[in-house]
C-alpha positions as CSV (number, residue, x, y, z in Angstrom):
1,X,0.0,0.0,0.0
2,X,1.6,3.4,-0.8
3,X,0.0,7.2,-0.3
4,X,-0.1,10.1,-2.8
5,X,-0.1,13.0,-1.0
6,X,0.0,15.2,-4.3
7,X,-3.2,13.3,-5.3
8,X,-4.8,12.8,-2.2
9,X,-5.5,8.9,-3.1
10,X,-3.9,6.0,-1.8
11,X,-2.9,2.7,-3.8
12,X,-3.0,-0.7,-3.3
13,X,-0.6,-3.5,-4.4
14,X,-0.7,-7.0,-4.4
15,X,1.5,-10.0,-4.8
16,X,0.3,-13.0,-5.6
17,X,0.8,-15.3,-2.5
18,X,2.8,-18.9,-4.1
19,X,3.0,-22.3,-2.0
20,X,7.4,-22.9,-2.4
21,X,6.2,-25.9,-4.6
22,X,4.7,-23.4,-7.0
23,X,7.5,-20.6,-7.1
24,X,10.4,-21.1,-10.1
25,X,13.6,-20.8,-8.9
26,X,13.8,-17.1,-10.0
27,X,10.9,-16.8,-7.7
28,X,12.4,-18.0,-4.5
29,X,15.7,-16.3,-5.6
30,X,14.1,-13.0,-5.3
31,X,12.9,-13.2,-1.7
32,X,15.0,-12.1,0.9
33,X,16.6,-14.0,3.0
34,X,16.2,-12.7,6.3
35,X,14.9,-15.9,9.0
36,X,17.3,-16.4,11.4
37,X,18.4,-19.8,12.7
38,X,16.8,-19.4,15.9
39,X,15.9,-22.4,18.3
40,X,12.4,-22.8,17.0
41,X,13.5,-22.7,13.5
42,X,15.6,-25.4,14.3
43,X,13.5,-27.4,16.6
44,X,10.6,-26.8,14.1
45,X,8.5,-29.2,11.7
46,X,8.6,-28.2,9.2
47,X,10.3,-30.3,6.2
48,X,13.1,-29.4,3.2
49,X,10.8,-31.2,0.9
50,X,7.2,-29.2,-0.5
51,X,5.5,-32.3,-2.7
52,X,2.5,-33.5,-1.7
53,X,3.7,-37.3,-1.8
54,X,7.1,-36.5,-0.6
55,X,7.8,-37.9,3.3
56,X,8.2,-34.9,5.8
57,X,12.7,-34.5,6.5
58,X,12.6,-32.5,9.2
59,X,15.2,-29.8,9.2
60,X,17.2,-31.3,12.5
61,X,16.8,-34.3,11.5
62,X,18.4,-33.1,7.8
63,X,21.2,-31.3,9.3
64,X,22.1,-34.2,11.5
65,X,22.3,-36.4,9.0
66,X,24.9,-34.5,6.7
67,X,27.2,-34.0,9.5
68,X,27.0,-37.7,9.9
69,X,28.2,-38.7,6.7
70,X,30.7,-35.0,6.4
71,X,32.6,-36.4,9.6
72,X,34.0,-33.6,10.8
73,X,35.4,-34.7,13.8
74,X,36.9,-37.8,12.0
75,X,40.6,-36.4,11.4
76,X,43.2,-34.3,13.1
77,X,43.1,-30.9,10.6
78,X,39.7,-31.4,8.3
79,X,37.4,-29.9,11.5
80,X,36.5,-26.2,9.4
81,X,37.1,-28.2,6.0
82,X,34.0,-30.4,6.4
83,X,32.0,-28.0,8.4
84,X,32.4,-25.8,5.2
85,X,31.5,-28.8,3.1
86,X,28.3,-29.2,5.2
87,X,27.4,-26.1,5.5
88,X,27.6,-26.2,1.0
89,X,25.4,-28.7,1.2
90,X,22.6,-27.9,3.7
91,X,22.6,-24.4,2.0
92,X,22.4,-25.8,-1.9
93,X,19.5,-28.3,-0.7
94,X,17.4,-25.2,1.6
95,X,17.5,-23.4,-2.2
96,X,16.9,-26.1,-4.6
97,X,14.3,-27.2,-2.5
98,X,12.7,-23.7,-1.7
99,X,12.4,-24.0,1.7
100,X,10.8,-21.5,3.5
101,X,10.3,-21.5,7.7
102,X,7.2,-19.8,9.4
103,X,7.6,-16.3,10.6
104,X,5.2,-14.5,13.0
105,X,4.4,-11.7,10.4
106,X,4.5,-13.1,6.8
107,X,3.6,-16.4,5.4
108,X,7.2,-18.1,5.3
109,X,10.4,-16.4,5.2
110,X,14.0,-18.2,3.7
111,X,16.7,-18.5,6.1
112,X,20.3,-16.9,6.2
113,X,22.8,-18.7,4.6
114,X,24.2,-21.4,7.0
115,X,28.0,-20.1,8.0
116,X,30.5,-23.0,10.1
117,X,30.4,-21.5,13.6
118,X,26.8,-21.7,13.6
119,X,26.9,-25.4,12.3
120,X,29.5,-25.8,14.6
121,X,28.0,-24.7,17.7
122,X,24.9,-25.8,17.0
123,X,25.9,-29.9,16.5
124,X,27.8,-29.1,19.7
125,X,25.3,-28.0,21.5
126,X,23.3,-30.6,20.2
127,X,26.1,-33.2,21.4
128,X,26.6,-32.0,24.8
129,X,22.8,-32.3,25.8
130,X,22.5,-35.3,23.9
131,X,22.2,-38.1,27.1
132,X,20.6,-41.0,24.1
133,X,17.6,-41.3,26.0
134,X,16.2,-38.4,25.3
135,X,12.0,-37.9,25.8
136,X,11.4,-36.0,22.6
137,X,10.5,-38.2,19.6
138,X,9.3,-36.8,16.2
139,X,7.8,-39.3,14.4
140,X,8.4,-40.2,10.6
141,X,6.9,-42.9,8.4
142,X,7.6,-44.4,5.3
143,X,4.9,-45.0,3.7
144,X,4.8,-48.7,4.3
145,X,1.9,-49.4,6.7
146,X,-0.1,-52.5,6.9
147,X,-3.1,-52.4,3.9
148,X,-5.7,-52.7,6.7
149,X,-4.4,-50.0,9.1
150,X,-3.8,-47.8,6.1
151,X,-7.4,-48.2,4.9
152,X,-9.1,-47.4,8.3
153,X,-7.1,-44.0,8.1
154,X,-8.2,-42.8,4.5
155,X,-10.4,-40.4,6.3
156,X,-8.4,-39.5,9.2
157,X,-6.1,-36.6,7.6
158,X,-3.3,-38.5,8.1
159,X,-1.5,-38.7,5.1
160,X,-0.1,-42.6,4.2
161,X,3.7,-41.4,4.0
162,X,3.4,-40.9,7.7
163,X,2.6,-44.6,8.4
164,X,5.2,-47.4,8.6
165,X,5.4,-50.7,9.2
166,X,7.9,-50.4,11.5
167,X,10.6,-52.5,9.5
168,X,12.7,-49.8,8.4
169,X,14.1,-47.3,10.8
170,X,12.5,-44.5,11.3
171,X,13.9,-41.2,11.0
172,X,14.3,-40.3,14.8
173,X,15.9,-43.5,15.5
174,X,18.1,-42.1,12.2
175,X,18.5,-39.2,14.2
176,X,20.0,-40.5,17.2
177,X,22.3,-43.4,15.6
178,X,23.9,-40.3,13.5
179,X,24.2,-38.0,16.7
180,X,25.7,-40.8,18.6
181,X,28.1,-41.4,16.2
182,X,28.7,-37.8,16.0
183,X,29.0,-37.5,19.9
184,X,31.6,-40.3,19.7
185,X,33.8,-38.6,17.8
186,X,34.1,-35.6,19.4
187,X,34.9,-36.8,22.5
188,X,37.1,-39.3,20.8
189,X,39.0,-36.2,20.2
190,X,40.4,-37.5,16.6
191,X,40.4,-33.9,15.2
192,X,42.4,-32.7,17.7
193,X,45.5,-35.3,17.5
194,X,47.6,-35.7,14.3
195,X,48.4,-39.5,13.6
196,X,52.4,-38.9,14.9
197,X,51.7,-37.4,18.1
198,X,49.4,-40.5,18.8
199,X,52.0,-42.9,17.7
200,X,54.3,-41.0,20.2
201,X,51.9,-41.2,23.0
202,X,51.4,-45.2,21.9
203,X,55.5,-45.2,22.1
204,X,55.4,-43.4,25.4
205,X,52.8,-45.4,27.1
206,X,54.1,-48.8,25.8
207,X,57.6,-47.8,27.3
208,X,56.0,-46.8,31.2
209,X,54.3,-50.3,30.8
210,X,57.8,-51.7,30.4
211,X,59.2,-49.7,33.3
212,X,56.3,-50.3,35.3
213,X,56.7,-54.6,34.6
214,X,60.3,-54.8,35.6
215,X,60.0,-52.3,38.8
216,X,56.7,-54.8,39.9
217,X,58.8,-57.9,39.6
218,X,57.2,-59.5,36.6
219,X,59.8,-59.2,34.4
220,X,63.2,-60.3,34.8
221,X,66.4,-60.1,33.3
222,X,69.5,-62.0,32.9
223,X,72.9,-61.4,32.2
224,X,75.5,-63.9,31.4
């Protein structure tokens, strides 16, 4: 809405509102990106995927899982490498698939670009308060539900993606294997050791074993 003063009328404009699955990729390229990545964006529901038929990924659960396979904590030296690489990749799949997180005043906003100390603190965080017994459980089908329990639903609302058999793993228990893992290698402290200085401490420890075996008596020695 704008105001001409000089004519004394005011104007109306509007934009067409577009669900992400119906913008272009010039369309989602023109809004700003201005959603931070607060806790409730990051604890929210709401899923990287738009299609109707596509199962809900649930933007923890997303982010989560490319650290997992990244490894960043793997090696001694590649710690702000392959946070770099995952933050490439969580950014590149937020744009192609248009994803767009609720906001109080519009519709849907995009998020800032991921940087590597936000990644960075927030698997962390994530790490530290991770006890793997956690009570919250988000729930995620795959669309593989027995045909009579999937029948008596039809009318329910609940869409079939978001049933399961229960064969495959679902995406929580994903969730937790891959921040487990992640967890594991932190405190492993991998990055933080380069592969000589662990073969010196193997060398220095191996040696105060030897010490320690002949001062106890267990080992003896003979000269001739």
């Amino acid at each position: 809405m704008f105001f001409l003063s000089f004519l004394g009328v005011t104007k109306f404009r509007y934009e067409e509102f577009k669900h992400p699955s119906e913008m272009s990729p010039a369309d989602f390229d023109k809004l700003p990106a201005k959603n931070n990545w607060t806790p409730e964006v990051k604890k929210s529901f709401a899923s990287i995927l738009f299609g109707v038929n596509d199962p809900p990924v649930l933007l923890t659960h997303f982010v989560i899982g490319v650290v997992f396979h990244v490894k960043p904590y793997g090696q001694y030296g590649q710690l702000t490498k392959r946070l770099d690489t995952a933050c490439a990749v969580i950014n590149y799949a937020l744009c192609i698939n248009r994803v767009l997180v609720p906001n109080r005043k519009v519709g849907g906003q995009r998020l800032r670009l991921l940087t590597r100390e936000m990644l960075q603190n927030w698997v962390e965080s994530l790490c530290d308060n991770y006890s793997g017994h956690d009570t919250d459980r988000y729930f995620q089908g795959d669309g593989a539900a027995p045909i009579d329990i999937a029948t008596s639903l039809v009318d329910s609302g609940i869409p079939a993606h978001a049933l399961t058999d229960g064969i495959d793993q679902s995406a929580e228990q994903l969730f937790c294997y891959f921040l487990y893992n992640i967890k594991a290698q932190k405190e492993a402290g991998n990055h933080l050791v380069s592969d000589a200085a662990k073969a010196k401490d193997a060398s220095r420890v191996a040696l105060l074993n030897n010490i320690n075996r002949v001062t106890s008596g267990k080992s003896y020695m003979f000269f001739f």
